[in-house]
C-alpha positions as CSV (number, residue, x, y, z in Angstrom):
1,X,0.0,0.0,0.0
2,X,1.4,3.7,-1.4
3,X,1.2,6.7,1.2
4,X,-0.1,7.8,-2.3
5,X,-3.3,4.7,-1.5
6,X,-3.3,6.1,2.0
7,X,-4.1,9.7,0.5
8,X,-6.7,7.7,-1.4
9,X,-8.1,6.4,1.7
10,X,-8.5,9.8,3.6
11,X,-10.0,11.7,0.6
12,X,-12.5,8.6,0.5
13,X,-13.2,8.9,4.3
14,X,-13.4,12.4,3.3
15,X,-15.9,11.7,0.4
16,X,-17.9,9.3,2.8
17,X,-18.5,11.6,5.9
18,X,-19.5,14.8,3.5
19,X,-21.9,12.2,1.5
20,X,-23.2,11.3,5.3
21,X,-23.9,14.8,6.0
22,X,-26.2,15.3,2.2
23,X,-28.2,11.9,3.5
24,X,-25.9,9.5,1.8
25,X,-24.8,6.3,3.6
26,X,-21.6,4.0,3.2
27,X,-20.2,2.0,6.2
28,X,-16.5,1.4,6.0
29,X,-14.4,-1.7,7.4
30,X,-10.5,-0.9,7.2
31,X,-8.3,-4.2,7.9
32,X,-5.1,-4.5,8.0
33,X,-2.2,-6.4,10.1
34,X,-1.0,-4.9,13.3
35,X,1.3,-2.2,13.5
36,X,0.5,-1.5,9.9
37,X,-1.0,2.2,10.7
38,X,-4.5,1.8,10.7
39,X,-4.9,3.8,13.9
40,X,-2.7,6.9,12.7
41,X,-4.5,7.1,9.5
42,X,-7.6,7.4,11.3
43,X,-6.7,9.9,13.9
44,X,-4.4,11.5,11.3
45,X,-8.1,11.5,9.0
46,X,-9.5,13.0,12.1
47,X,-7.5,15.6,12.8
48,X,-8.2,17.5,9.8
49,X,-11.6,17.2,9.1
50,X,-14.1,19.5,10.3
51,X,-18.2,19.7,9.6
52,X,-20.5,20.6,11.8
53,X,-23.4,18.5,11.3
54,X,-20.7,15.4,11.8
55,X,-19.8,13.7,14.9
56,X,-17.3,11.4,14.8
57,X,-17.0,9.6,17.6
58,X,-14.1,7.2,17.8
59,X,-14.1,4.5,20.0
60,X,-11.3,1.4,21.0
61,X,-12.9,-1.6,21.8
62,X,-10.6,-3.1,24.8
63,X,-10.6,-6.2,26.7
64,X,-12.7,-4.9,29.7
65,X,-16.4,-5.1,31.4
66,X,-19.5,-4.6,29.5
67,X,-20.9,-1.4,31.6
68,X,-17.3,0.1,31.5
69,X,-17.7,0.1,27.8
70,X,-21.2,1.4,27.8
71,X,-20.0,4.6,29.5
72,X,-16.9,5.1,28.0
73,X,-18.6,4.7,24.7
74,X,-21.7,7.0,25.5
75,X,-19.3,9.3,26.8
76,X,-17.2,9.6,24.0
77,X,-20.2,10.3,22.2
78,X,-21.5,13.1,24.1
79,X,-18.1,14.4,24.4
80,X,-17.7,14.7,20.9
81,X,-21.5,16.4,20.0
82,X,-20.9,19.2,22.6
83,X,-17.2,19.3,21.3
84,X,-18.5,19.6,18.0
85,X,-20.9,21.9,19.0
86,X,-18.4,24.5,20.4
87,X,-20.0,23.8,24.0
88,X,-17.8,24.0,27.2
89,X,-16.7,20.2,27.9
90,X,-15.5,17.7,30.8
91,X,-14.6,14.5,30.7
92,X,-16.8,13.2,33.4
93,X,-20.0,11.2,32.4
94,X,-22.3,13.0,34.8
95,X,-21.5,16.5,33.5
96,X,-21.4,15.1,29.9
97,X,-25.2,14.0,30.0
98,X,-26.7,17.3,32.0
99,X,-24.3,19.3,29.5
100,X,-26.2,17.8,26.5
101,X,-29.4,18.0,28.2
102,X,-29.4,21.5,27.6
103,X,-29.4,20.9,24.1
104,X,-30.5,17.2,23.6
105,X,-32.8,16.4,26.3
106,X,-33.8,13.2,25.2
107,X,-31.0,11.9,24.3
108,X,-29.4,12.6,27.7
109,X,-32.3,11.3,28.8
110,X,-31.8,8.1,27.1
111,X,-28.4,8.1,28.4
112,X,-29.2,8.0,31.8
113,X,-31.8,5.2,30.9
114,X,-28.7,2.8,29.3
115,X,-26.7,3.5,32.6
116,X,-29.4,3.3,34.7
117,X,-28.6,-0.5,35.7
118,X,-24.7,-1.4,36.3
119,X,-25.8,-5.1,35.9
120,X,-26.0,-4.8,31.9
121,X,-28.8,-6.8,30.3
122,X,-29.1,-7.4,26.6
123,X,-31.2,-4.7,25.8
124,X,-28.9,-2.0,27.4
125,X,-26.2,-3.2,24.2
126,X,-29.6,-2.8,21.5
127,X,-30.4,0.9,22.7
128,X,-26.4,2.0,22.2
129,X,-27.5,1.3,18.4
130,X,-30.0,3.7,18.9
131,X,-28.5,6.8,20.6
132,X,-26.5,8.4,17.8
133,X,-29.8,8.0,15.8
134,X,-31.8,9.7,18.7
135,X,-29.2,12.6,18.7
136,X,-29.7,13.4,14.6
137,X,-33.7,13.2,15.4
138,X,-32.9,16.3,18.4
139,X,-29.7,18.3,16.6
140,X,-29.9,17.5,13.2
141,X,-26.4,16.0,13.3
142,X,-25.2,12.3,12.4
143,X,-22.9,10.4,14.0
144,X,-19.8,8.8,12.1
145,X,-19.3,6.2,15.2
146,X,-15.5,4.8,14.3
147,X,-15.0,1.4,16.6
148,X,-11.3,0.1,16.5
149,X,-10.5,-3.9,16.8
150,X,-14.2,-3.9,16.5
151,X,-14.4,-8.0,16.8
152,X,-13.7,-7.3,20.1
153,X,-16.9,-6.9,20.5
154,X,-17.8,-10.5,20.2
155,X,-15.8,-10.9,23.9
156,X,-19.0,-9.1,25.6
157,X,-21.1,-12.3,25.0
158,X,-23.9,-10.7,24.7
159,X,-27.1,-13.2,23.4
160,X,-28.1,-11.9,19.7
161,X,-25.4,-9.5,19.7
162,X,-25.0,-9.9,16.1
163,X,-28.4,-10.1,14.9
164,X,-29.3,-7.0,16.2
165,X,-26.4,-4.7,15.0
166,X,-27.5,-6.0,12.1
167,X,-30.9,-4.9,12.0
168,X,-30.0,-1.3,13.2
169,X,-27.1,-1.3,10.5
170,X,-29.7,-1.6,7.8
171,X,-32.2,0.7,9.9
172,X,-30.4,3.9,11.3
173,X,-29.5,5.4,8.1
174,X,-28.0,8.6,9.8
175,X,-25.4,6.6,11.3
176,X,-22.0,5.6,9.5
177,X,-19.9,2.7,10.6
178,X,-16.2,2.8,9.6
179,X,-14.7,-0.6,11.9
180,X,-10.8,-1.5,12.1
181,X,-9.3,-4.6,12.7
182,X,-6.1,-6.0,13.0
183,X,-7.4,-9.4,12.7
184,X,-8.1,-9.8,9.2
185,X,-9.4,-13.5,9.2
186,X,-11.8,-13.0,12.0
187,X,-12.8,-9.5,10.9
188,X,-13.8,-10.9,7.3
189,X,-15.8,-13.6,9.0
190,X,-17.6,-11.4,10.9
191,X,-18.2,-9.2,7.8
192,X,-19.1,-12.2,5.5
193,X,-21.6,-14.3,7.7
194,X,-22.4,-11.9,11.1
195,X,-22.8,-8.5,9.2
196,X,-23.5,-9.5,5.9
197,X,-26.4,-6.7,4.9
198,X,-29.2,-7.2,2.3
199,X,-28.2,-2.7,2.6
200,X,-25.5,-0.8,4.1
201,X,-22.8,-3.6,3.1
202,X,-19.6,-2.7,4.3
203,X,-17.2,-1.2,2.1
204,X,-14.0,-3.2,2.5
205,X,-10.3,-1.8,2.4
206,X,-7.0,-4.1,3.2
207,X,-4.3,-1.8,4.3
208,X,-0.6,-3.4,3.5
209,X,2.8,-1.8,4.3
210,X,4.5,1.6,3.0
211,X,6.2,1.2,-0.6
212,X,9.4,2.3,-0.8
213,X,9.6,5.6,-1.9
214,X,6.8,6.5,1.0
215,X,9.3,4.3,3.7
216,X,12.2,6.6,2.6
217,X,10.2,9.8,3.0
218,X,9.3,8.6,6.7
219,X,13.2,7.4,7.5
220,X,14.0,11.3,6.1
221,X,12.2,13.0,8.2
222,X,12.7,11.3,11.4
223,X,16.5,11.3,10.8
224,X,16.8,14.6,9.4
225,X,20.4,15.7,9.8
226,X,21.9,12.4,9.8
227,X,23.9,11.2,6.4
228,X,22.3,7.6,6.0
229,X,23.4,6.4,3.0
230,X,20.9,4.6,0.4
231,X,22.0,1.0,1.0
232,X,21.3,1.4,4.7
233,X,18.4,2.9,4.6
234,X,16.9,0.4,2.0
235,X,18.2,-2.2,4.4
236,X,16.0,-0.9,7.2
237,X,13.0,-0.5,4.9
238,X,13.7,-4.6,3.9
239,X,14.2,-5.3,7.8
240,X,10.6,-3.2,8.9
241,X,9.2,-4.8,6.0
242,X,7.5,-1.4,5.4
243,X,6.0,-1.6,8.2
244,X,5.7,2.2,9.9
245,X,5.6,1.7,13.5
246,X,8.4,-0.7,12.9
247,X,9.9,2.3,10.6
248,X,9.2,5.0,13.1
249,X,10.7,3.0,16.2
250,X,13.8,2.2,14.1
251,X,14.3,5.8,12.9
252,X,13.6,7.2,16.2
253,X,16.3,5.1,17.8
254,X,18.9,6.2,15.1
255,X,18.1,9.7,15.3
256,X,18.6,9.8,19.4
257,X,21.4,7.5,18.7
258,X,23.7,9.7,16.6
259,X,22.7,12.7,18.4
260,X,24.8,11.6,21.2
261,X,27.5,10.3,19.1
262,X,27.7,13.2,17.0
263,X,31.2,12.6,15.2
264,X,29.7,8.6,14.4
265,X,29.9,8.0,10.6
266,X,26.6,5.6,10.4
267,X,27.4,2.3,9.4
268,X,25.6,-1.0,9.9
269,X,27.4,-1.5,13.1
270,X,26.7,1.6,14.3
271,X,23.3,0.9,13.4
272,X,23.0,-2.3,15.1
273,X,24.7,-0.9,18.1
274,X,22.1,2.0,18.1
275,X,18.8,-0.5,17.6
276,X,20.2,-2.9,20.1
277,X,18.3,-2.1,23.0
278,X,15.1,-2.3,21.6
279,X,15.7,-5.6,20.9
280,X,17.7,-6.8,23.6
281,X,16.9,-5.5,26.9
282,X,13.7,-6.6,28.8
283,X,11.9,-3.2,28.3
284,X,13.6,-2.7,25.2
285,X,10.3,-1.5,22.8
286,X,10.4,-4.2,20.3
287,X,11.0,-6.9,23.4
288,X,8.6,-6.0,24.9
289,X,6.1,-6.3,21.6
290,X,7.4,-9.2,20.9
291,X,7.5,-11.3,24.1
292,X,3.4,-10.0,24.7
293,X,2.9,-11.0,20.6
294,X,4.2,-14.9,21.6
295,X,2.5,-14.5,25.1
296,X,-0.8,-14.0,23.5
297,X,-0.8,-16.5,21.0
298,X,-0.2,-19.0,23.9
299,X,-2.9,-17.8,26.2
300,X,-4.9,-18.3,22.4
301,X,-3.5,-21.7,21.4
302,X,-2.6,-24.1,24.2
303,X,0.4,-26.1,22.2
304,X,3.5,-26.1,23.7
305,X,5.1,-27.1,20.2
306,X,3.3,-23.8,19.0
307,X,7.1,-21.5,19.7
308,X,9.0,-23.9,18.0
309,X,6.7,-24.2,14.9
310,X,6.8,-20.5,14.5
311,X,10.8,-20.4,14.9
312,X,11.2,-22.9,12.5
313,X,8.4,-20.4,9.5
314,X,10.7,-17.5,10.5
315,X,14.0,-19.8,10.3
316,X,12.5,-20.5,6.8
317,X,11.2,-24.3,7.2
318,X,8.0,-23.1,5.6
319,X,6.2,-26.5,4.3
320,X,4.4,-28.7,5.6
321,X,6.4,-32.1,4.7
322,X,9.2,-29.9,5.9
323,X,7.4,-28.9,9.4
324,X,6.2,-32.4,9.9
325,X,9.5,-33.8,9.6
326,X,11.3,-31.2,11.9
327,X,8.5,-31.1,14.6
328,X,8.5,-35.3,14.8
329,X,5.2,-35.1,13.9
330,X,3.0,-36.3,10.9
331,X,1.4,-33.9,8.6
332,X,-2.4,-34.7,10.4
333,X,-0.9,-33.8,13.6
334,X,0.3,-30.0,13.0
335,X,-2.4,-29.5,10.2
336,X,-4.7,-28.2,13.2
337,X,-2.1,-26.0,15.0
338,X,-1.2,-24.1,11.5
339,X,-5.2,-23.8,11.0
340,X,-5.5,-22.0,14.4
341,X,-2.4,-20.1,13.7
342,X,-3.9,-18.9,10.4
343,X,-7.5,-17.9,11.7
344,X,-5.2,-15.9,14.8
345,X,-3.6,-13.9,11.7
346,X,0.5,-15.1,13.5
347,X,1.0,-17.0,9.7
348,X,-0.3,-16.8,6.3
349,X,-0.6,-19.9,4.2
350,X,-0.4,-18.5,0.2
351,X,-1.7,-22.7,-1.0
352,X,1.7,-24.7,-0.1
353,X,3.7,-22.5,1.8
354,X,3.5,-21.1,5.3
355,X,5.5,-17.9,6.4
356,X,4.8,-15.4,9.6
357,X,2.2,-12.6,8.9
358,X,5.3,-10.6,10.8
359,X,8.9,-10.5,9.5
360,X,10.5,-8.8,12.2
361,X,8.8,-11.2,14.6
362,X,10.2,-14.0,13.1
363,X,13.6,-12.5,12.9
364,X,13.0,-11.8,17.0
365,X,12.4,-15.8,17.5
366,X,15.2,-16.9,15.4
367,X,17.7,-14.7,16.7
368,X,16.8,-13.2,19.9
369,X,14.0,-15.8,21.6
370,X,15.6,-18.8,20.1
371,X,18.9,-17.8,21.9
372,X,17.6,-17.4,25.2
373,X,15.7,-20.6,25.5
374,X,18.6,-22.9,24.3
375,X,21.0,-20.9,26.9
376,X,22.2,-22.8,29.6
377,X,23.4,-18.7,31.2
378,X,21.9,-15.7,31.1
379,X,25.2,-14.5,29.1
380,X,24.1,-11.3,27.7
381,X,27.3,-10.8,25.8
382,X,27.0,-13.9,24.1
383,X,23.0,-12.1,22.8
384,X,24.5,-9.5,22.0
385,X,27.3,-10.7,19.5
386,X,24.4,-13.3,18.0
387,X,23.0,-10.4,17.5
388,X,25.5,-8.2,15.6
389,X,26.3,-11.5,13.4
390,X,22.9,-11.9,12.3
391,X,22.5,-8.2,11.8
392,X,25.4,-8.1,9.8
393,X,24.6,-11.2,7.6
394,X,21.2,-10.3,6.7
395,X,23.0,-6.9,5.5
396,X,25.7,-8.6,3.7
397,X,22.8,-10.6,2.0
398,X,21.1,-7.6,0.8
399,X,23.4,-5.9,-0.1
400,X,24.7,-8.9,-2.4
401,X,21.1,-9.2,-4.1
402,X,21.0,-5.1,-4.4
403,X,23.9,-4.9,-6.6
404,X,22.7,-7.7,-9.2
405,X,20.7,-6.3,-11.7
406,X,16.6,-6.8,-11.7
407,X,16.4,-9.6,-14.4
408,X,19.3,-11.3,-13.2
409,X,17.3,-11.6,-9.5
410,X,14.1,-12.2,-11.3
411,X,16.6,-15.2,-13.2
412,X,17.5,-16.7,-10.1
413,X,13.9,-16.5,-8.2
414,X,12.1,-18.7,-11.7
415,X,15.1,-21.3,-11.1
416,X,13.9,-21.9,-7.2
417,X,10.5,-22.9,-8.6
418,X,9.4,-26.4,-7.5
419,X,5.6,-27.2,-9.1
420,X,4.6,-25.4,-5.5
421,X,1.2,-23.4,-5.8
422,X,1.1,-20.0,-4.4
423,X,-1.3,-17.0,-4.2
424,X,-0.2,-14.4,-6.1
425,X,-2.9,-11.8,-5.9
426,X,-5.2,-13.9,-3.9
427,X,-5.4,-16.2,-7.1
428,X,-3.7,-19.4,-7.4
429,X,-1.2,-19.8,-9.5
430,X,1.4,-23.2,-10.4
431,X,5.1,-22.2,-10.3
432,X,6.3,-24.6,-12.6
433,X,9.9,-26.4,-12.3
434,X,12.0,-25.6,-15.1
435,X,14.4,-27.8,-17.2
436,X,16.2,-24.6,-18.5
437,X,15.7,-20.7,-17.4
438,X,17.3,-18.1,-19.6
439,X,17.2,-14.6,-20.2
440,X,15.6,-13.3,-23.5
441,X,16.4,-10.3,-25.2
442,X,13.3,-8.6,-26.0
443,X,14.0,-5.5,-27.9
444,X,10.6,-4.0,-28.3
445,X,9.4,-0.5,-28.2
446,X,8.9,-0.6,-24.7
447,X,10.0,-3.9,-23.3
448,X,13.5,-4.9,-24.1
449,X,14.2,-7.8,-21.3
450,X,12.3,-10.6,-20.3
451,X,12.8,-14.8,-19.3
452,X,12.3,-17.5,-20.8
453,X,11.2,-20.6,-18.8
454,X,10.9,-24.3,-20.4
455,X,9.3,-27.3,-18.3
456,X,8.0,-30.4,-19.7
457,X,5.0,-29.7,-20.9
458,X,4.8,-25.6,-20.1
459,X,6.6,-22.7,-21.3
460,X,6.8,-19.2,-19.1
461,X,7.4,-16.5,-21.3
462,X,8.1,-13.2,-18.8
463,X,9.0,-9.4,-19.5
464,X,10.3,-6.8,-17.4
465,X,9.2,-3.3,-17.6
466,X,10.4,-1.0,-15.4
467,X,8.9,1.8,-15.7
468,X,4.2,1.7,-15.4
469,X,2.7,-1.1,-17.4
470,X,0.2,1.0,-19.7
471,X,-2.3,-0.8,-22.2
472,X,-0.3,-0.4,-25.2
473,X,2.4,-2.5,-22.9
474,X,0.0,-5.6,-22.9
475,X,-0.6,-5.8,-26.5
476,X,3.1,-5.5,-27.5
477,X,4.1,-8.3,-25.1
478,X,0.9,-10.4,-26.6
479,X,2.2,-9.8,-30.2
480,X,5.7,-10.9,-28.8
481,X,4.3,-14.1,-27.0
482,X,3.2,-15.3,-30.5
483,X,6.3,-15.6,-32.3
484,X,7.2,-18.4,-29.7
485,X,5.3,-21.9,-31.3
486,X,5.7,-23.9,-29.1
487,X,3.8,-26.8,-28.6
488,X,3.5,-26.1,-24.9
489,X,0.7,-24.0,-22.9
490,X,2.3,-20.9,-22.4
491,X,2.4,-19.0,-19.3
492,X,2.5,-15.1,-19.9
493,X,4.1,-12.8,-17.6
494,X,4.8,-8.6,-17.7
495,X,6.1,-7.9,-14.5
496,X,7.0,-3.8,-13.5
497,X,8.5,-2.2,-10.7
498,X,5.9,0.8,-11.0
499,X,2.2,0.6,-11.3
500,X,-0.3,-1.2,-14.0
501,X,-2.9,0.9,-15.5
502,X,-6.5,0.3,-15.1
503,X,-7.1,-0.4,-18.9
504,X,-3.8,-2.5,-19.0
505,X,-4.9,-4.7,-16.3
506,X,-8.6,-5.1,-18.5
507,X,-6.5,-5.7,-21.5
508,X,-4.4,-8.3,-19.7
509,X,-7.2,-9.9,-18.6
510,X,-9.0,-11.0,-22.2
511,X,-4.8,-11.8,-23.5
512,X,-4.6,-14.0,-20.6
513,X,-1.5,-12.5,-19.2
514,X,-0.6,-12.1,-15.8
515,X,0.5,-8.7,-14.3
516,X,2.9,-8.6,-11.5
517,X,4.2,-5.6,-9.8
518,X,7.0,-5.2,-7.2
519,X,4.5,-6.2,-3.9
520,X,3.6,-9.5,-6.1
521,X,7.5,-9.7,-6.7
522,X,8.2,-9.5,-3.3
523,X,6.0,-12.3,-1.8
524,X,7.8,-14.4,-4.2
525,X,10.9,-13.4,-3.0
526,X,9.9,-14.0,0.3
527,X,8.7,-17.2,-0.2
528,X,11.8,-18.5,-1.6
529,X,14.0,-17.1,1.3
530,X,15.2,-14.4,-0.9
531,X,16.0,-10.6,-0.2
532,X,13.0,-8.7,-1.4
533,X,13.8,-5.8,-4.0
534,X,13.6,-2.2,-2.2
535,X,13.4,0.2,-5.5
């Protein structure tokens, strides 16, 4: 995902909450994995917008008691009317609801009527779907009501739960929903089956990591004033996998870092020896993330093999002949654990292949976790130089795929394929094992390099473009395809490191060619254990 798709998503919001105020109706459901910036965006959305006759009202769902949600959540409501409403505010409940009687008697009223009875009953959580509507009948103003890690909400156990949001989705059409969730496999469960609206469907938009060029901007500005060079940089937007809070924490740590140590020429050992901490110590941030991340998914999934199994993904042991084997185990055995694993969004199965939904989790097991549990000493040293090693060979690594040119990378990724099916796009697709892989000179108007890929009954024909894939792009490479007769299926491929035009991806569609763009490019990578191209 682009920061320029993020701008897309805040003019949308934008669009949405202006179309709420004319009359006009579109819930929203934002999913995405943790720490991918789902929060900021909102709050960032929130920030800037401003109309009168909207009240957004944004609201974490936690792990706590029902009637403690009831009154933060009516609170926060109220809170944001009067807010909205340029009234003199407090933050206590009490004040909030004789406040808004002034101006909204019965909904203060009804207020006082939710609260009324600590010992929540069932049909304390209906009438909360009925307050923001009561408040547009009295001011005039709808309610954007924004509820984050929404399937939280399923923890209340409240009978019908459901069944009635439901209902008042499709009924209260002054109220918009937009609900985030870091758990994508529950949250589209819940949207598919549980709020799955004959109206009012939910609009649904998957957010994924920073590109490349938006990573850079971020690692700028929050090191501004320090001379990072490009292939340090690009290593720390491989390690963070784009993700910003991993970004942000990283930066941040460099930029306090090298303040200090003013006359330090940044290097990857200076590097490692300013991100250290973080990962090291007990409080360190990323630690602590991490040690909470692995305590959760126990207190979730009561396996005591459950550690080891994720060590060996992030180690790269990502199938399952391969698990079974390592584990002691048969295939029937760990099928169930990796299920559970999947549906708690800790891996991601793309058909054969397993790999962590987290890269800098896994790199925390393998080299961090891993080292402490096969300790017979608490020998810090010793973590510390593991550490710097890995650190150091990861960079090496990179640095060794960064200088080979695209097609040659492209080259070497085709030769690793084993008949494994993958997703690639959320669609299947067979990665054929090749007899011979070689690359073609192309020469066209606009494509000049490609592969050439010949297994036993199947030839991959593959261009590179570096530069956007436009339609005229897509019929070239079809009028190129054709010269090869074969008597083979062919396998069509354009692949670009910049974007694929709306029509070009139409027009690849009736010639049967596939499109693949750098994020495509990189799950293979990943897949195959190889360092992902940061362009």
């Amino acid at each position: 995902m682009t920061i320029d798709l993020r701008q897309e998503i805040t003019e949308l919001l934008n669009k949405r909450l202006n179309g709420l105020a004319e009359g006009y109706r579109q819930n929203i459901a934002i999913i995405g994995n943790e720490r991918i910036g789902k929060t900021h965006l909102i709050h960032y959305f929130l920030s800037k917008y401003i109309n009168n006759n909207i009240v957004p009202v944004y609201v974490e769902v936690k792990q706590e008691e029902n009637f403690a949600f009831l009154q933060r959540f009516i609170g926060t409501l109220l809170y944001a009317f009067l807010q909205n409403s340029g009234i003199e505010l407090s933050a206590k409940n009490n004040f909030l609801i004789k406040k808004t009687g002034n101006y909204a008697p019965r909904t203060a009223s009804f207020c006082e009527e939710i609260l009324s009875q600590p010992k929540i009953k069932q049909r304390n959580f209906a009438k909360l779907f009925q307050l923001s509507e009561i408040l547009f009948e009295e001011t005039g103003k709808r309610c954007c009501i924004i509820l984050d890690e929404f399937q939280r909400l399923s923890e209340f156990n409240i009978k019908d739960f459901y069944p009635d949001w439901r209902k008042f989705l499709m009924l209260n059409k002054n109220t918009q929903y937009i609900l985030i969730s870091s758990k994508k496999q529950l949250a589209n469960k819940i949207l598919s089956n549980d709020l799955n609206l004959l109206f009012g469907n939910f609009h649904k938009i998957e957010l994924g990591p920073l590109d490349t060029r938006s990573a850079l901007k971020l690692i700028n500005e929050k090191t501004q004033g320090i001379t990072i060079n490009d292939s340090l940089k690009d290593f720390i937007i491989d390690l963070c996998a784009g993700k910003p809070f991993y970004l942000n924490t990283i930066s941040g740590a460099l930029r306090d870092y090298y303040a200090n140590e003013k006359d330090t020429i940044p290097s990857i050992n200076s590097i490692t020896h300013a991100i250290k901490d973080m990962f090291l110590e007990e409080f360190g941030v990323l630690n602590k993330i991490f040690s909470d991340t692995l305590k959760q998914i126990h207190e979730n999934i009561k396996n005591p093999q459950t550690t080891e199994l994720l060590t060996f993904i992030g180690e790269g042991t990502n199938r399952l002949s391969e698990l079974s084997h390592k584990l002691r185990q048969t295939k029937r055995e760990i099928t169930p654990l990796l299920e559970e694993l999947i549906f708690q969004d800790v891996i991601i199965k793309t058909s054969d292949i397993y790999l962590l939904n987290d890269r800098l989790f896994g790199f925390w097991l393998r080299c961090i976790h891993k080292e402490r549990i096969n300790s017979f000493s608490i020998d810090h040293n010793r973590l510390k130089i593991a550490f710097k090693n890995e650190i150091a060979r990861l960079y090496e690594n990179f640095n060794t795929a960064r200088k080979k040119g695209i097609s040659e990378r492209i080259l070497e990724l085709f030769n690793q394929f084993g008949d494994e099916s993958v997703q690639v796009e959320k669609k299947p697709i067979r990665l054929n094992h090749f007899k011979e892989v070689k690359l073609l000179a192309i020469n066209g108007r606009n494509i000049k390099e490609g592969i050439l890929g010949r297994g036993s009954n199947i030839l991959w024909i593959a261009a590179l473009k570096e530069g956007a894939i436009v339609e005229d792009d897509i019929f070239e490479f079809a009028d190129i395809c054709k010269k090869f007769k074969y008597n083979k299926t062919q396998k069509k491929v354009l692949i670009t490191l910049g974007d694929i035009d709306v029509n070009a991806r139409l027009a690849a569609k009736e010639q049967k060619i596939l499109t693949w763009d750098i994020s495509c490019l990189n799950s293979l990578f990943e897949i195959y254990g190889k360092q992902r191209i940061v362009k």
